[in-house]
C-alpha positions in Angstrom: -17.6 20.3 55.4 -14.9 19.3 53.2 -17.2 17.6 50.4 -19.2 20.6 50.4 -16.1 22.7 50.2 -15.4 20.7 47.3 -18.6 21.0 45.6 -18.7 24.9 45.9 -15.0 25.0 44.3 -16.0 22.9 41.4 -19.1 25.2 41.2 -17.7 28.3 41.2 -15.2 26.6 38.5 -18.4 25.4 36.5 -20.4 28.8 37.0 -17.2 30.2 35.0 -17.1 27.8 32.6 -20.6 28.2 31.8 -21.0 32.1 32.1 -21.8 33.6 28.6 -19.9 36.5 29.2 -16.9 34.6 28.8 -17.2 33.5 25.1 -15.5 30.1 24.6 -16.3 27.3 22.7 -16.9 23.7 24.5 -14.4 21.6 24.7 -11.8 24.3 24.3 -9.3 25.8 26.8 -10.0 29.0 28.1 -7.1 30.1 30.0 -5.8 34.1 29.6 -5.0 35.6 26.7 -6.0 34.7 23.2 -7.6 31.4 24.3 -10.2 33.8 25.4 -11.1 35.2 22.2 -11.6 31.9 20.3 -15.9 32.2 20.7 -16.1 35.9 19.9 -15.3 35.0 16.2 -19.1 33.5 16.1 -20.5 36.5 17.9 -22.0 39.5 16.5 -20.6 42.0 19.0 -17.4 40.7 18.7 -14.4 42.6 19.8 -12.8 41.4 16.2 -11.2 43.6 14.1 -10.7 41.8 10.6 -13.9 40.1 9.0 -13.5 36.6 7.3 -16.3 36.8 5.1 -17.1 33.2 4.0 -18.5 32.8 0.9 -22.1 32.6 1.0 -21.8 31.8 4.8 -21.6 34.0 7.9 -19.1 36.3 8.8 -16.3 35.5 11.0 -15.0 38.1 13.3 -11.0 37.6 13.7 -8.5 39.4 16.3 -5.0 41.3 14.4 -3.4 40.1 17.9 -4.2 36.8 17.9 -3.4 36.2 14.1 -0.4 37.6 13.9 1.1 34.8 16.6 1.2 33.1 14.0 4.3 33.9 11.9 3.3 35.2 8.1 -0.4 34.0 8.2 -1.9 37.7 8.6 0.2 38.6 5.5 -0.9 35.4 3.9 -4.6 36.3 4.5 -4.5 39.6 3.4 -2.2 39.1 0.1 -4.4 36.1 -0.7 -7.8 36.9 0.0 -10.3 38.9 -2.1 -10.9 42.6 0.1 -14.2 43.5 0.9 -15.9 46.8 1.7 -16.0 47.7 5.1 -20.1 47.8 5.3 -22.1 45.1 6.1 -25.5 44.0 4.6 -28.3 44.4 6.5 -30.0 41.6 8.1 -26.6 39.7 8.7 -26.9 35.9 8.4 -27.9 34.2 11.6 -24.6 31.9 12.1 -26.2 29.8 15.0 -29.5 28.4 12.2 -27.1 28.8 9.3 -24.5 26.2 10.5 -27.3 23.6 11.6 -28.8 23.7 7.9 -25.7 22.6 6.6 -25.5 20.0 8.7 -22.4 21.2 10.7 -24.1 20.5 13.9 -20.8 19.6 15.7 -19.7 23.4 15.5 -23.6 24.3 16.0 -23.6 23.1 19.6 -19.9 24.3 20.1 -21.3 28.1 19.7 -24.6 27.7 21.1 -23.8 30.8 23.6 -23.6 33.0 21.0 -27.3 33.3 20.7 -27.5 35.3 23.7 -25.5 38.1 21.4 -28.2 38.0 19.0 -31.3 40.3 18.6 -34.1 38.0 16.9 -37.0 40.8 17.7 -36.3 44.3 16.0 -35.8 45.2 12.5 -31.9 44.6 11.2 -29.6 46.9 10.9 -26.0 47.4 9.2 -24.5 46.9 12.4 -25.9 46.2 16.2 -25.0 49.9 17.2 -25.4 51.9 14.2 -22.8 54.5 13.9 -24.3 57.8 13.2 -24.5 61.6 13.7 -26.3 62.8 17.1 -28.1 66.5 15.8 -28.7 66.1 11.8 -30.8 68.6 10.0 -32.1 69.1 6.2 -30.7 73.0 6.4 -27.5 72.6 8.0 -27.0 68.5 7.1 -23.9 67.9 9.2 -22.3 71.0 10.1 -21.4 70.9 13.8 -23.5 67.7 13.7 -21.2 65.3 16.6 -20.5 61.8 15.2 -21.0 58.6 17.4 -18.2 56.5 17.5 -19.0 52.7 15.7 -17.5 50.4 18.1 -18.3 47.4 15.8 -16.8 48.8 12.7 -14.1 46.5 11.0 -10.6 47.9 10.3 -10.7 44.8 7.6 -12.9 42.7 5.3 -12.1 39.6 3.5 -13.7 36.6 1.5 -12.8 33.1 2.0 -13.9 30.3 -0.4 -12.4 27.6 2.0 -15.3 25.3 3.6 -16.8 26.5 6.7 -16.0 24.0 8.9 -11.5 24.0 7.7 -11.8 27.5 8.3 -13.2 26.7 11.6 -10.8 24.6 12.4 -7.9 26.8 10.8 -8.9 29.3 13.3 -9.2 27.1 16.1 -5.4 25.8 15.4 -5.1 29.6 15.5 -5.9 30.5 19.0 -6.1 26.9 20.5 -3.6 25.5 18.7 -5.3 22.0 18.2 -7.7 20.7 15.4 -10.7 18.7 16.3 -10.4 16.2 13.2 -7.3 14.7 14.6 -8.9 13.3 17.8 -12.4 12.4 15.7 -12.0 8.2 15.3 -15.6 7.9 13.6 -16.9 4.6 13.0 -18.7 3.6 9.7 -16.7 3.8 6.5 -18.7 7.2 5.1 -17.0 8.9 8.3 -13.4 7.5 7.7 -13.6 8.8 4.4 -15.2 12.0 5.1 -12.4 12.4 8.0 -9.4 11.9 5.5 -10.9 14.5 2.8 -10.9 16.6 5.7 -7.4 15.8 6.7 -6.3 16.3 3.1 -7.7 19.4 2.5 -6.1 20.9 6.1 -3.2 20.0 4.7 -3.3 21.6 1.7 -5.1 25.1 3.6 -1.6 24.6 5.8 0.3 25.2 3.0 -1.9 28.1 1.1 -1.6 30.3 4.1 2.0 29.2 5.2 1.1 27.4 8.7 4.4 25.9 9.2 3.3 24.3 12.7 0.1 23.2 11.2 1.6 21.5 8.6 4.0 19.9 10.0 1.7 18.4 12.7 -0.4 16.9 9.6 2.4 15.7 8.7 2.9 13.8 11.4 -0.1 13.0 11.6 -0.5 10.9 8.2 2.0 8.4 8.6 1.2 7.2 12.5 -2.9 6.8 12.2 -4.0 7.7 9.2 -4.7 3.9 8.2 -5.3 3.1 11.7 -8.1 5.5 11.9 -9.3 6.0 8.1 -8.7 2.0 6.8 -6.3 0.7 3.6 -8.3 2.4 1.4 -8.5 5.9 2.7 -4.8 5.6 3.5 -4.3 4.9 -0.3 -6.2 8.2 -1.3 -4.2 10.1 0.9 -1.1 8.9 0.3 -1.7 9.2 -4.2 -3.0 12.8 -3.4 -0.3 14.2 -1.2 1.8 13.1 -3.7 0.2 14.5 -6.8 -0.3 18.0 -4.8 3.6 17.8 -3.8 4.8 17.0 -7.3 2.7 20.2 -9.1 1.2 22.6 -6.1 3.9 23.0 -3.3 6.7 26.1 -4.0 7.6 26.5 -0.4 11.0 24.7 -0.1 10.5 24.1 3.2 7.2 22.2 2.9 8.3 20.2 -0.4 11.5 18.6 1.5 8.9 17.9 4.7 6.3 16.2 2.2 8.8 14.6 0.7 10.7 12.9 3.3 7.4 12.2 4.8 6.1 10.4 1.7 9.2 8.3 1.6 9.2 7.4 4.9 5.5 6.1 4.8 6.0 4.4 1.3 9.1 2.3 2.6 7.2 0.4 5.6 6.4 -2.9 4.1 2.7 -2.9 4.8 1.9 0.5 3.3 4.3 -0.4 -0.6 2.5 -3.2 -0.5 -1.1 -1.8 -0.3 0.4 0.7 -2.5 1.6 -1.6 -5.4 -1.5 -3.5 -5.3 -3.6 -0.1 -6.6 -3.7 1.2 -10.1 -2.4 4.6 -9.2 0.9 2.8 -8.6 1.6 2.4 -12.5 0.8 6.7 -12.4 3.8 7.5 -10.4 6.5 9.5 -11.8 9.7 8.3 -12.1 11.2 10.9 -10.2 9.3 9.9 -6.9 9.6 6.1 -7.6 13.4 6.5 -7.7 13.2 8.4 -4.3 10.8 5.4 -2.6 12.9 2.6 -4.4 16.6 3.7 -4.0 15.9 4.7 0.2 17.9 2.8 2.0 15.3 2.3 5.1 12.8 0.6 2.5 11.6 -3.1 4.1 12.1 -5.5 1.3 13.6 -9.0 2.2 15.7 -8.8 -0.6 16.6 -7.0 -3.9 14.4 -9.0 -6.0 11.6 -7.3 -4.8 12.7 -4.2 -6.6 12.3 -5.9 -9.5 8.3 -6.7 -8.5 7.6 -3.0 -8.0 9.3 -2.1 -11.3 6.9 -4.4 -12.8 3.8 -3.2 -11.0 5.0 0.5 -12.0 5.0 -1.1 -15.6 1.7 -3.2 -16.4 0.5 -1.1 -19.1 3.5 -1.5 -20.8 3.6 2.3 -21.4 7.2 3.3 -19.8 10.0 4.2 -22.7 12.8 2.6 -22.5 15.1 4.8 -20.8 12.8 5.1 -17.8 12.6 1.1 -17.4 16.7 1.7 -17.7 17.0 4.7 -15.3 14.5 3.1 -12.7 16.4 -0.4 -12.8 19.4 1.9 -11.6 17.5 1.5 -7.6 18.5 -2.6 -8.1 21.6 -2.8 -6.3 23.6 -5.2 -7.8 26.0 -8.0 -6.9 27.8 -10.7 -8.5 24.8 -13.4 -7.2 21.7 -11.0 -8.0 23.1 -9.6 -11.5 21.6 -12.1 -13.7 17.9 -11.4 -12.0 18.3 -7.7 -13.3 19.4 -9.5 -16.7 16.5 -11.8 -16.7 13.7 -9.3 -16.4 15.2 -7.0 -18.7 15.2 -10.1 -21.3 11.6 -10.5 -20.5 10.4 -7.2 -21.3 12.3 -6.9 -24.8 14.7 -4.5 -23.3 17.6 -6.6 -23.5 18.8 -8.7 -26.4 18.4 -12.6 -25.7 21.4 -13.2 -28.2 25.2 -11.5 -28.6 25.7 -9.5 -31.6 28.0 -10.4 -34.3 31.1 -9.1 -32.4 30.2 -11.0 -29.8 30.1 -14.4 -31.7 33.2 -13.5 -33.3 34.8 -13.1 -29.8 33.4 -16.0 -28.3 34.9 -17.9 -31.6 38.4 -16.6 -31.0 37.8 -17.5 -27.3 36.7 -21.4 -28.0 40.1 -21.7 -30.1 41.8 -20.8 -27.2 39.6 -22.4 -24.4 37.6 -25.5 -25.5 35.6 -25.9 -22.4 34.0 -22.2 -22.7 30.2 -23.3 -22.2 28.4 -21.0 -25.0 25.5 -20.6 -22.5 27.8 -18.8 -20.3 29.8 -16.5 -22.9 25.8 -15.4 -24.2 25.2 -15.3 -20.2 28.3 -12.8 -20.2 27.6 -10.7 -23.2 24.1 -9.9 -21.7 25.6 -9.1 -19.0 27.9 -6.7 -21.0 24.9 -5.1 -22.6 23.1 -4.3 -19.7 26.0 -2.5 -18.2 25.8 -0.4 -21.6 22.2 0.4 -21.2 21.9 1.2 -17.7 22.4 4.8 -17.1 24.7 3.8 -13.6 25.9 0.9 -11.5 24.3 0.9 -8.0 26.6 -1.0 -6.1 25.3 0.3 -2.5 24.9 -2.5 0.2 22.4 -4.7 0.1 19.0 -4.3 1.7 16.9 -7.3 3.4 17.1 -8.7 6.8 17.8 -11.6 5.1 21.7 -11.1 3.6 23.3 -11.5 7.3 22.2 -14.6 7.2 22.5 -15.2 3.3 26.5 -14.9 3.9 26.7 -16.9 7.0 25.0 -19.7 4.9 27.8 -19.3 2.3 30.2 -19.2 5.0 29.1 -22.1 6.8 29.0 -24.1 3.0 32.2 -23.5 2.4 33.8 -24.5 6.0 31.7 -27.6 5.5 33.5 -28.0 1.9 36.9 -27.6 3.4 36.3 -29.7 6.5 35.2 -32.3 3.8 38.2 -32.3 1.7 40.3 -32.7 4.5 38.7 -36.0 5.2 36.1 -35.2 7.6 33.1 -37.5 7.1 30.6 -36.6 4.5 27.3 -35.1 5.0 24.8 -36.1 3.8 23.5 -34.6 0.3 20.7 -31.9 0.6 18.0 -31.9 -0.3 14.6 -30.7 -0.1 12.3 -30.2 3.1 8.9 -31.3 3.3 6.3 -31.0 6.0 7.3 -33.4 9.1 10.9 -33.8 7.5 14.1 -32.0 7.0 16.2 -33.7 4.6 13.6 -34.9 2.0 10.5 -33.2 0.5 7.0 -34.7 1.1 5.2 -36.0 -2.4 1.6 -35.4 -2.8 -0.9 -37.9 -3.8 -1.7 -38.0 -7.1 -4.8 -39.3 -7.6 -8.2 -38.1 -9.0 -8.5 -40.2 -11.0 -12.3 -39.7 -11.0 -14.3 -37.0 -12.7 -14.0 -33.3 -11.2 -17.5 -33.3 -10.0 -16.4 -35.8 -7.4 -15.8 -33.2 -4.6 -14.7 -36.1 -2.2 -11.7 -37.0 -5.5 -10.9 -33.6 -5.5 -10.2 -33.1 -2.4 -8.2 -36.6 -1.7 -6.2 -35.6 -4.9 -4.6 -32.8 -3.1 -3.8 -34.0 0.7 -0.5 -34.6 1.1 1.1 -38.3 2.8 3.8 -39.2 4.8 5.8 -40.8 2.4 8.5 -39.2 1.0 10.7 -39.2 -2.1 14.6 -38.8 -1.9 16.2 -36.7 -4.4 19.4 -34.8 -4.7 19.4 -31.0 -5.5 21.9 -29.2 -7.8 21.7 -25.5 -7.6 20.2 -25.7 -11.0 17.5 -27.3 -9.6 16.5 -24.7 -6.7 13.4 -23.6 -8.7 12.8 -26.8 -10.5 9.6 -29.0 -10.1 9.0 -32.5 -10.5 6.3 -35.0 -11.8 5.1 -37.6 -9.0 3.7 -40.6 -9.6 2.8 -43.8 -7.1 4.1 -47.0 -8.4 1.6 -49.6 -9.1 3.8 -52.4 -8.0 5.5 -51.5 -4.7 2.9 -48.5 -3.7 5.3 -46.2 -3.2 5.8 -42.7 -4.6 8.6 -42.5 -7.5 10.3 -39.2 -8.3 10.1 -38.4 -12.1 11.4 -36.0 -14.5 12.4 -32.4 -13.3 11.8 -28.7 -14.8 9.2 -26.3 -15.8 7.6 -27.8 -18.5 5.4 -31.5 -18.2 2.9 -33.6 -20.2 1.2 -34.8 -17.2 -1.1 -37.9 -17.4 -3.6 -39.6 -14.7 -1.8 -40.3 -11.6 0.9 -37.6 -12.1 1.5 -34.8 -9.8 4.1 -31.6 -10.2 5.2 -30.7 -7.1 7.9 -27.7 -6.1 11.2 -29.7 -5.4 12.5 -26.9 -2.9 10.1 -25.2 -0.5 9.4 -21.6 0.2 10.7 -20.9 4.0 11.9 -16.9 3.6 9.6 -13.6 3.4 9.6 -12.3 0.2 7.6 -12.2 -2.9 7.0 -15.3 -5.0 5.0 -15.6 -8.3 4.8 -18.5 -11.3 3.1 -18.2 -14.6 1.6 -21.4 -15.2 -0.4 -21.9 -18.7 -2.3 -25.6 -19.1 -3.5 -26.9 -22.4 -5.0 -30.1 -23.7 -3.3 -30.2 -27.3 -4.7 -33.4 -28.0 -8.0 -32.1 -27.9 -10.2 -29.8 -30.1 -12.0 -28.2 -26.9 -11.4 -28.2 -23.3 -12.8 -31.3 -21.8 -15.3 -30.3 -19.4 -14.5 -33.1 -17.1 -10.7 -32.1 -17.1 -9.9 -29.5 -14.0 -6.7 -29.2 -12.1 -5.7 -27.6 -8.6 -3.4 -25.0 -8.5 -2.1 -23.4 -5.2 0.0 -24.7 -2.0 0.6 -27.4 0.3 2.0 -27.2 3.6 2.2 -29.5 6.9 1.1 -32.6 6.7 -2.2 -32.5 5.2 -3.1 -28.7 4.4 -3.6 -27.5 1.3 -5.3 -23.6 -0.4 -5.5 -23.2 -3.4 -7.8 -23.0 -6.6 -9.4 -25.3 -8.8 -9.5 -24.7 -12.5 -11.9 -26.2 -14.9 -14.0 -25.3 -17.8 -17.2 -23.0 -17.8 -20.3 -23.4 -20.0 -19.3 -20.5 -22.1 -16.3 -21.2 -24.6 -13.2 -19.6 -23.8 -14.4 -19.0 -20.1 -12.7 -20.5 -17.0 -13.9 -20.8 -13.7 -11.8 -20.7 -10.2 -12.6 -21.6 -7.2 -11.2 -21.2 -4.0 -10.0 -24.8 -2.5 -9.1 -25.2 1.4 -8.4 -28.1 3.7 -11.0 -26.3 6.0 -13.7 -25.8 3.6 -15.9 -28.7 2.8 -16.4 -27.2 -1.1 -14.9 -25.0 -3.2 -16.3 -21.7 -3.2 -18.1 -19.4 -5.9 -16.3 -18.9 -9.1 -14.2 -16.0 -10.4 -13.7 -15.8 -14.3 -11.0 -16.1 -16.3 -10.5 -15.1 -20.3 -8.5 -18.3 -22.2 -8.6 -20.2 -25.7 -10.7 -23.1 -26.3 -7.7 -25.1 -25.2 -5.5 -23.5 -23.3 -5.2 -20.8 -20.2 -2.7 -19.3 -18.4 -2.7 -16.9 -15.2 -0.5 -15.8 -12.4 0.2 -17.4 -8.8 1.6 -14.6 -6.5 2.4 -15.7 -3.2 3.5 -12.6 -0.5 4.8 -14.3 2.2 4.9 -11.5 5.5 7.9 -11.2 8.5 7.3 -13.3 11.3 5.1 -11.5 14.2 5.6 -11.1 17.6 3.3 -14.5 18.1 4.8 -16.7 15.8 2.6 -16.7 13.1 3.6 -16.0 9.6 0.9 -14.0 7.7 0.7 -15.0 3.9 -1.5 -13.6 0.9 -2.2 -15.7 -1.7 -3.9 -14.6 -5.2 -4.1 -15.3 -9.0 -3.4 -12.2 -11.5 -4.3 -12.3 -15.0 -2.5 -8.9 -17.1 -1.5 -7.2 -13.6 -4.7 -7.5 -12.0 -5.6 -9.7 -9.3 -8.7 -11.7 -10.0 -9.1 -13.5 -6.6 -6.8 -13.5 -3.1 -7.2 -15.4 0.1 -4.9 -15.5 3.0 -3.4 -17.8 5.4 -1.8 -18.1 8.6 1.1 -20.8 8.9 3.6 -20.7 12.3 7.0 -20.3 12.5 7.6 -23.6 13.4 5.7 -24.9 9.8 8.3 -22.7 7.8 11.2 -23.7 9.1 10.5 -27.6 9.0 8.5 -27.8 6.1 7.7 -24.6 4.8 5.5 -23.5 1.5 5.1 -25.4 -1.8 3.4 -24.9 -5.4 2.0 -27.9 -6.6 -0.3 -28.8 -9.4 -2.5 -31.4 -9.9 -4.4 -32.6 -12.8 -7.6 -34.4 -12.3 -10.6 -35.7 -14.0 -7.9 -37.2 -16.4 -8.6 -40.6 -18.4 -5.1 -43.2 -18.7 -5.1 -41.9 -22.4 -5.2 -38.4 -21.5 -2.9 -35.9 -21.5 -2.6 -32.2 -19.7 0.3 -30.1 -21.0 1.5 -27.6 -17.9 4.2 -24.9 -18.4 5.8 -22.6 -15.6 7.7 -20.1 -15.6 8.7 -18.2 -12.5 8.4 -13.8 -12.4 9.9 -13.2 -9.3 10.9 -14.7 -6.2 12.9 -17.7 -7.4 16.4 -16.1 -6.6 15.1 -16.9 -2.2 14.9 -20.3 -2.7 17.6 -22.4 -1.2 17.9 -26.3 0.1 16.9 -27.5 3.8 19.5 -26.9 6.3 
């Protein structure tokens, strides 16, 4: 008795539901009130007073009531909207058949109970219940003629140009106050990207007809699952268009400062300005914005330097004047350890002179006669450091940002303690020096073979894989960012420590291998440029790997080697996993020589352990060719990351000139605990 109980409760509740008499749309909620009146919008003998016409679409019939909930959007409409007259065409478009040619069959089957409403079998009219005069005659025409009330008549009449289905949903948000397209999670990429146009352009329909709840539930919206639910690259649309539309469309003060703090929030997780740097819009920004993003104290770098990255992304083409480069430095926050960073990349983009002026040599003579040991590096050092003060606009001397600083300064801390304890007689420690795989007090050499040609895959490979020897050497803080040649005695078999720096003539048997190792998240990238000065062409059998080494014996990386057209390098993707290198990308070089980019983004640790790192080679800004890795926590810490370099293919009387030069990153680089 009580199941069947139930089942005539949820009958009568479906028989409800269901009745056509109650216009509703599926799905929707259909409580009291205005919820009711959602589905007579579609119907013909609606109880609607105000028409939205759209263009060349069906007519949608609108309650004052219900509208007017909302605060401002009836004025909007009617202020904004083209007016109509009051009559309407015969034959009225069938909205039912209309919607399912334009393929809007999602709304189609929403309102498919409005086609009990319709007459399909009798001529059309102007309106279902033709307003009129009841005794009419060619003598008298109207004179004490009654006239019948038109109960369908509209009070108003307006013309919308929006898209049938926003208005739809503009409506909906209206009287239901929800939107289908937020709870939509379609599938294939054509969907995701249809989805976000839609989301966009609700967003900007928001702000035309002042929706303030609207908008500020798409705002919401964007920054929690839009790239969950519409991918990397739909976010990136969104994100470059809701900027552009703030920046020259939105007057409401209200909506700028939501779209604004909105943008900034989403721009400063670390995932999104990453994705964002990466695209070609980046360099479009203005300078305005990018101050905003930059100078936010909530923005996820690991440390300042990384400023410095973004302000070089922003400035590929080259085409910034020089006052923006100076006024968008002004987001580096500076400190006596990261000043000569800021210096650096200013001297690198011909903003800053490399030399003191003629006062400044003057000075530095009257300062020698009184102090002899004055270093002259360090008085040029100092009058950089005295122009860059005159050419940035402000000093930003705001904390620090990066997780990293905390422990920065208790590194510092704990050096100096150590130096104190040390001169009070405490035994020594022992020197630092640099970590390799498997060790923590020496780095790990490579072997530095390949003796054999570059088609010998089996060569190439051994060439790379690190042993388990190691080579002791001291580090100076000069040397942080330093590499150093390897080579493996031919008398004892061991692996001897050569010269150090950025520049090497490398012969067969020599390998250039980073002296300190990467262990800290952050942004790393080296310019490295190889010639063969001794030669007229590059010899074809010549190639050299180019990437890291970490562990004991892992290696990723890519190989570099001549094509068959002149000028035309080829680079191919080299793994410890992969039993040959993959398909080639192209590079443009000289006959002799070639030079690129190695950026290394090295990600925070997750919840798992694993450390997440991109790997890719840029030529002029743009990446040619990326690959990513996955090392553990455990790896970092002990061993940690490494660029190396290693010729191969190279004859005993051969030579392979190798230059670096480091672009970012080099300032996180510190010895092995």
């Amino acid at each position: 008795m009580g199941k069947q109980d139930a089942g005539g409760g949820n009958g009568v509740a479906n028989k409800e539901n269901r009745d056509p008499g109650v216009a509703q749309v599926g799905g929707s909620k259909a409580n009291t009130g205005f919820e009711l009146l959602f589905g007579e919008i579609f119907v013909e003998t609606s109880s609607g007073d105000l028409g939205l016409q759209v263009k060349d679409g069906p007519l949608l019939r609108c309650h004052t009531p219900a509208l007017a909930r909302i605060p401002g959007f009836l004025s909007q409409l009617r202020s904004k909207l083209k007016p109509l007259p009051l009559h309407i065409e015969k034959a009225p478009r069938n909205t039912l058949i209309w919607l399912r040619k334009k393929g809007l069959r999602r709304i189609a089957e929403q309102i498919q109970f409005a086609s009990f409403a319709e007459d399909r079998y009798t001529r059309g009219t102007d309106v279902v219940e033709r307003g009129g005069w009841t005794t009419c005659d060619p003598l008298s025409g109207t004179r004490g003629g009654f006239q019948r009330k038109d109960n369908l008549r509209l009070a108003e009449r307006y013309e919308i140009s929006e898209d049938i289905e926003r208005t739809v949903e503009l409506l909906r948000f209206v009287y239901l106050d929800q939107i289908e397209f937020m709870s939509m999670k379609p599938d294939t990429d054509e969907g995701k990207k249809k989805l976000l146009g839609q989301m966009v352009d609700m967003l900007f329909l928001a702000n035309r007809f002042a929706v303030d709840q609207l908008f500020a539930r798409l705002m919401r919206w964007f920054p929690t699952h839009c790239r969950t639910t519409c991918g990397d690259g739909a976010f990136c649309d969104a994100y470059y268009k809701i900027q552009y539309y703030w920046q020259y469309s939105v007057e409401e003060p209200l909506f700028r400062n939501l779209m604004k703090t909105t943008l900034v929030g989403m721009g400063c997780v670390r995932t999104n300005f990453q994705l964002l740097s990466w695209d070609e819009r980046w360099t479009g920004l203005p300078m305005g914005f990018l101050q905003l993003l930059l100078d936010h104290d909530d923005l996820a770098i690991t440390s300042e330097a990384e400023i410095l990255v973004l302000i070089e992304r922003w400035n590929a083409n080259r085409d910034k004047e020089a006052e923006e480069v100076y006024d968008i430095c002004c987001c580096y926050r500076q400190s006596a350890d990261n000043i000569e960073a800021l210096v650096f990349f200013l001297s690198n983009l011909g903003l800053l002179e490399t030399q003191t002026g003629k006062k400044d040599e003057e000075g530095e003579k009257k300062k020698k006669k009184k102090e002899e040991n004055v270093n002259r590096e360090d008085a040029i050092k100092a009058g950089q450091i005295a122009k860059l003060f005159q050419v940035l606009p402000r000093r930003n001397q705001k904390p620090l940002r990066g997780r990293f600083e905390k422990e920065k300064r208790k590194r510092r801390e704990a050096a100096i303690a150590a130096a104190k304890a040390e001169e009070g007689g405490s035994p020594s420690a022992a020197s630092p020096s640099a970590a390799s795989p498997g060790t923590a007090a020496s780095p790990e050499a490579s072997i530095a073979g390949g003796a054999d040609a570059a088609d010998d895959l089996a060569a190439a490979l051994a060439s790379v894989e690190q042993t388990n020897q190691a080579v002791d050497v001291e580090v100076d803080d000069e040397d942080l960012d330093a590499f150093m040649v390897i080579r493996k005695d031919s008398d004892s078999g061991k692996f001897v420590a050569g010269g150090r720096g950025l520049g090497f003539t490398v012969q067969a048997g020599e390998t250039m291998t980073q002296i300190v190792s990467i262990r800290d998240p952050g942004q790393y990238r080296i310019r490295v440029a190889m010639s063969q000065k001794l030669a007229n062409l590059w010899i074809p059998a010549h190639t050299c790997f180019v990437g890291l080494v970490y562990n004991d014996a892992c290696f990723c990386g890519y190989q570099v080697q001549a094509s068959d057209f002149l000028g035309i390098y080829e680079l191919r993707c080299m793994t410890s996993v992969s039993a040959k290198p993959e398909k080639p990308v192209f590079l443009t070089g000289s006959g002799t020589k070639v030079d690129f980019d190695l950026d290394l983004c090295v990600d925070m640790k997750l919840v798992n352990g694993i450390v997440g790192c991109k790997f890719q080679v840029m030529a002029n800004s743009i990446s040619l060719t990326m690959d990513e890795i996955q090392v553990s926590s455990k790896c970092m810490k002990e061993g940690g990351l490494r660029f190396q370099i290693v010729p191969m293919g190279l004859d005993h009387k051969e030579q392979m000139d190798v230059r670096l030069t480091w672009i970012m990153g080099n300032g996180n680089l510190r010895p092995a605990p």
